[in-house]
C-alpha positions as CSV (number, residue, x, y, z in Angstrom):
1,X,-9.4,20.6,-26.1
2,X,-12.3,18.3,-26.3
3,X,-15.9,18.9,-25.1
4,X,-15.1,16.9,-22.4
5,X,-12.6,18.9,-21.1
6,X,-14.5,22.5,-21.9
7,X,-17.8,20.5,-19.6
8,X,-15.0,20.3,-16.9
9,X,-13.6,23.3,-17.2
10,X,-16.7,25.5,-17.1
11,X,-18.1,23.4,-14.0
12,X,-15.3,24.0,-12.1
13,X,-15.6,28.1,-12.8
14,X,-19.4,27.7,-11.8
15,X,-18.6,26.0,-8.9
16,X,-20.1,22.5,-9.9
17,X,-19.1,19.2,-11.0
18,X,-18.5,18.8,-15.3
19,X,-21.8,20.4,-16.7
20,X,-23.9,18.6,-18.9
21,X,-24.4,21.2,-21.9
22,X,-23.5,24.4,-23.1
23,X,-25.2,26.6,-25.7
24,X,-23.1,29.6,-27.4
25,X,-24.5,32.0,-30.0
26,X,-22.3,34.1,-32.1
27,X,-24.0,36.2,-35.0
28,X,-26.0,34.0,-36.9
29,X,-24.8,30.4,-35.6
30,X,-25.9,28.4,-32.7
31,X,-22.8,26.2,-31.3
32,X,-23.7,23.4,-29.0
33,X,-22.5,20.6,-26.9
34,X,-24.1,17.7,-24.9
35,X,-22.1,15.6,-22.6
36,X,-23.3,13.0,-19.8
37,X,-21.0,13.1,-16.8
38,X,-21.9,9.8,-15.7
39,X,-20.9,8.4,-18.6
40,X,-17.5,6.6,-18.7
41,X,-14.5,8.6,-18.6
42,X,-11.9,6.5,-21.2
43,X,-15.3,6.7,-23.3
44,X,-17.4,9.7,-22.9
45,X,-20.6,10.1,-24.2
46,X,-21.3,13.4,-25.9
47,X,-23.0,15.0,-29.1
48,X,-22.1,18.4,-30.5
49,X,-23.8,20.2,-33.1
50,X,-23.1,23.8,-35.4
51,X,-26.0,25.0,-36.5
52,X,-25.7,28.1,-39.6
53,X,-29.1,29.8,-37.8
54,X,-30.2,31.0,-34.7
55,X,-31.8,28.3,-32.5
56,X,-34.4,28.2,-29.5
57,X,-31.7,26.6,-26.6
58,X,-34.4,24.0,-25.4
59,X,-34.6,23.2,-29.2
60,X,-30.8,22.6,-29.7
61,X,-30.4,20.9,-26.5
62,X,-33.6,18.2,-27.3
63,X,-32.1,17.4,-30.5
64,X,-28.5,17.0,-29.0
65,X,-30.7,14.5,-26.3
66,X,-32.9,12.3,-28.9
67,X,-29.4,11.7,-30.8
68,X,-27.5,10.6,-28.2
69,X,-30.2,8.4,-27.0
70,X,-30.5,6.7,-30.4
């Protein structure tokens, strides 16, 4: 499944369109994904990260930002 697909899938649980991030701790690591919907579909434009310590969310997700707007 690609992070596409998991931004589409999680939207449509919550009720909304594709969602633009997701954050997921588990012990010590800090998983994350950053997708743009309105990017184009056959060519989506997203960033993931995993990260071996805890992270602040708004930390993670600004360093998933400035990368994809390199």
């Amino acid at each position: 499944m690609t992070l596409q697909e998991c931004a589409q899938i999680i939207g449509e649980r919550l009720e909304m369109n594709a969602i633009a991030f997701g954050v997921i701790y588990e012990g010590g690591e800090t998983s994350a994904f950053r997708y743009d919907p309105s990017s184009d579909p056959q060519q989506p434009e997203l960033v993931g990260a995993l990260v071996n310590r805890r992270m602040p969310m708004r930390e993670v997700l600004l360093s998933l930002n400035d990368f994809m707007n390199e």
